[in-house]
SEVO-633980 format. One record per residue (C-alpha): residue in one letter; x, y, z. Coordinates in steps of 0.001 Angstrom, whole numbers, plus 500000, padded with zeros to 6 digits. Example, Ala and Ser with C-alpha at 12.3 -4.5 7.8 and 13.67 -1.06 7.14 Angstrom:
<sites>
A512300495500507800S513670498940507140
</sites>
This chain:
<sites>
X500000500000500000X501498503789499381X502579505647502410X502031508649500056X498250508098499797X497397507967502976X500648510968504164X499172513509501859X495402512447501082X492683514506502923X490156511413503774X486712511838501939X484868510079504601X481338511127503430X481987508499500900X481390504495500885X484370503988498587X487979502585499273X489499504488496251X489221508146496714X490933510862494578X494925511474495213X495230514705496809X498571515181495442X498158514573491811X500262515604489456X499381513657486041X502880514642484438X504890513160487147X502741510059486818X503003509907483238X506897510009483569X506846507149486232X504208505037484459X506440505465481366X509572504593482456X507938501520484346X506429500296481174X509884500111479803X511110498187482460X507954496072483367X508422497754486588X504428495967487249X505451497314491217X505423500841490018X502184500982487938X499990499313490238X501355501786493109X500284504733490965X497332503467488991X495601501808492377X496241505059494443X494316507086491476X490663506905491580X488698506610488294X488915510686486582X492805510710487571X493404507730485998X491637508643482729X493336512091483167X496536510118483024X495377507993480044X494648511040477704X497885513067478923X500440509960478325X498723510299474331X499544513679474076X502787513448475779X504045509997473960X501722509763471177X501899506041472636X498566504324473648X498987503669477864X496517500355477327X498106498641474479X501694499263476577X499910497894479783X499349495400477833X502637494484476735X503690494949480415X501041492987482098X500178489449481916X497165487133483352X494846488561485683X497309491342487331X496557492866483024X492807492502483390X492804494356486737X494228496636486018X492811497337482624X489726497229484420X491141499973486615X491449502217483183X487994501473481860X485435504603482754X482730503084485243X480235502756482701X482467501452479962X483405498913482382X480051497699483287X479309498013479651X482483495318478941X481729493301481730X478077492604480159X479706491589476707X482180489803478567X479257487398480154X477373486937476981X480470486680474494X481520483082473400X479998479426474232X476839480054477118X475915482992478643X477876484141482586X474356484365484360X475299485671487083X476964488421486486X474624489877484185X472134489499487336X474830490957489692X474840493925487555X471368494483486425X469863493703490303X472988495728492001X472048498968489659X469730501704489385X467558502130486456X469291505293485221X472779503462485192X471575500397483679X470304502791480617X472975504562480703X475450501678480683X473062500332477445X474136503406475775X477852503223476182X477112499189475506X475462500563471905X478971503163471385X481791500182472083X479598497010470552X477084498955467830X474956496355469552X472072496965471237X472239495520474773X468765494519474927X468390492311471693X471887491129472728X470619489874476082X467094488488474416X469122486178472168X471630484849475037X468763483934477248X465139482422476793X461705481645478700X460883483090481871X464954484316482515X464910485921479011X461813488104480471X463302488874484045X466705490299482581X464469492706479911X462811493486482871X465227494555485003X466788496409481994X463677498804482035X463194498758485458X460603501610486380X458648502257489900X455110502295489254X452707502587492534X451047499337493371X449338498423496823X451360496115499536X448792493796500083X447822493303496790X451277492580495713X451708490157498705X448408488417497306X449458488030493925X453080486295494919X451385484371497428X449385483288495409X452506481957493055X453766480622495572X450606478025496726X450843476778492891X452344472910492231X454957474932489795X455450478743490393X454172481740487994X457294483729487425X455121486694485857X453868488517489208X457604488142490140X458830489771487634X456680492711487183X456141493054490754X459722493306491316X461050494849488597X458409497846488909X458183498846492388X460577501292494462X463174499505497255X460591500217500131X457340499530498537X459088495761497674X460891495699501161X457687495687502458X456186493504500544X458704490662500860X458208491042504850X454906490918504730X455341487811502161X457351485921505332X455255486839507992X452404485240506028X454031482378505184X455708481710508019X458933480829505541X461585482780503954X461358484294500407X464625482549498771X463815478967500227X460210479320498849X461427480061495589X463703477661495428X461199474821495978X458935476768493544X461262476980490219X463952475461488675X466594476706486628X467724479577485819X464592482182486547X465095480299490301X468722481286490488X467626484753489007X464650485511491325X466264484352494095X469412486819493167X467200489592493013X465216488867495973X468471488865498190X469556492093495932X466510494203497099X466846492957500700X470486493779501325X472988494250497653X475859494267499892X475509490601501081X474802489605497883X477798490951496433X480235489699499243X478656486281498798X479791486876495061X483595487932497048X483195484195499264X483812482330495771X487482484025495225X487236483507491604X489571485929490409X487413487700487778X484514487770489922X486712489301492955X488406492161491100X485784493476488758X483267494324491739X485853495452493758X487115497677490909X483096498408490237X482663499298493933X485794500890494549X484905504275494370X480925503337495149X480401501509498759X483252498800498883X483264500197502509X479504498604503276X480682495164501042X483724495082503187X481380494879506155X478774492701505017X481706490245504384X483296490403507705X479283489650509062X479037486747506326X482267484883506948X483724485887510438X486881486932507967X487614490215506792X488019490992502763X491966491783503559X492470488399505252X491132486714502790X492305487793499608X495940487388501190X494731483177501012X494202482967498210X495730485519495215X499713486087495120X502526488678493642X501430491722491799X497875490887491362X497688490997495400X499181494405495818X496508495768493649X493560493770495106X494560494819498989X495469498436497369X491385498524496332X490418497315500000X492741499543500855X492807498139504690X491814495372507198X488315495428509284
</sites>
């Protein structure tokens, strides 16, 4: 970790990130140091300076190294950079919506479709983002997300993840809604329709509400009953975005408890600046382990630094 970040950074603690802007920036002086490291594949150097950078630094660093080399600073991380230390911190250079945006290719691209993270994003994000993300999807892919998604998926999943990419908040009554997935839920095989329009249209307190007044009915829990109910992969994507609406940050250090390297970094990198703070916590809670112990088990080298650089520190 620098001793320079924390020596001359005034703390933005009104913030839930981990990666806060570098109070003594100077994006020459960077673009000096990250040159000269890329010549010697000094990968020590560049993820000191690139970690300790939040997001508008860094891409202030990417445009002035064109101007100042007329070199590309990706294509010579590249060269630099190898295995999954090179798609951190790529990741690390990729504007927050460009990098949600690649992330959502990334899951659909090649031989079956990655799920879960297109639920992680779509149930973790607000209906604005996910739009906006769609159109920096449509500027990088001349694709449009949507159709993209419709053809990767089918049935009942097919319709949640179009749902949840226009979500919307239209009024509905508590009671009414607790009828209606009650009632799916007292069927031999469950209606995923109510579901997904109840869920996908209703604001985070109206559907709070509704999923307590769901269990207190019921006398069970919501994910359990679900699971019994459906199969597949509309069970594994209600279910996500049941435990989304209740708490995101449990969800997403559940996602942390797998240590799968692409999983780990790209919602730390995606939560960096965000409320890593809160996923930090909700990890600690879910595993009696904080994030900082546990990433030292089980990642190595380079690729370390920058991952405990991100935390930033233990719990």
């Amino acid at each position: 970790m620098d001793r320079q970040y924390f020596k001359s950074h005034t703390m933005c603690w009104g913030t839930l990130g981990t990666v806060r802007p570098f109070s003594g920036f100077n994006p020459q002086r960077d673009v000096t140091q990250i040159h000269q490291a890329l010549e010697k594949k000094d990968a020590a150097s560049l993820v000191r300076i690139l970690t300790n950078r939040n997001n508008a630094q860094r891409q202030r660093i990417d445009k002035m190294y064109k101007e100042t080399t007329q070199q590309d600073l990706k294509a010579g991380l590249k060269k630099a950079l190898s295995g999954d230390l090179e798609d951190l911190v790529l990741e690390l250079m990729m504007p927050p919506l460009q990098l949600e945006a690649y992330r959502l290719q990334q899951a659909m691209a090649g031989l079956g479709t990655d799920e879960e993270t297109l639920l992680e994003i779509l149930c973790t994000r607000s209906s604005k983002k996910i739009r906006d993300v769609g159109a920096v999807y449509k500027e990088m892919y001349k694709k449009d997300l949507e159709k993209e998604a419709k053809g990767e998926t089918s049935g009942d999943f097919a319709n949640l993840i179009v749902a949840l990419m226009n979500k919307q908040e239209v009024a509905g009554v508590v009671e009414s809604d607790i009828e209606s997935l009650s009632a799916s839920l007292n069927e031999k095989k469950g209606d995923a329709a109510p579901w997904i329009d109840i869920l996908t249209s209703r604001d985070l307190n109206h559907l709070s509400k509704v999923l307590m007044g769901l269990e207190l009915e019921s006398g069970q829990m919501v994910i359990p009953s679900l699971e019994k109910r459906f199969s597949g992969d509309i069970r594994l994507g209600l279910s996500v975005l049941v435990e989304c609406i209740q708490n995101p940050y449990v969800y997403l250090a559940r996602r942390l408890t797998g240590m799968k390297a692409p999983a780990v970094q790209s919602i730390m990198v995606s939560h960096s600046e965000e409320d890593l703070l809160c996923i930090r916590v909700a990890f600690l809670k879910l595993t009696g382990t904080s994030l900082y112990t546990t990433l030292q088990k089980h990642f190595k080298g380079h690729h370390l630094e920058a991952l405990l650089a991100i935390c930033r520190s233990e719990d």
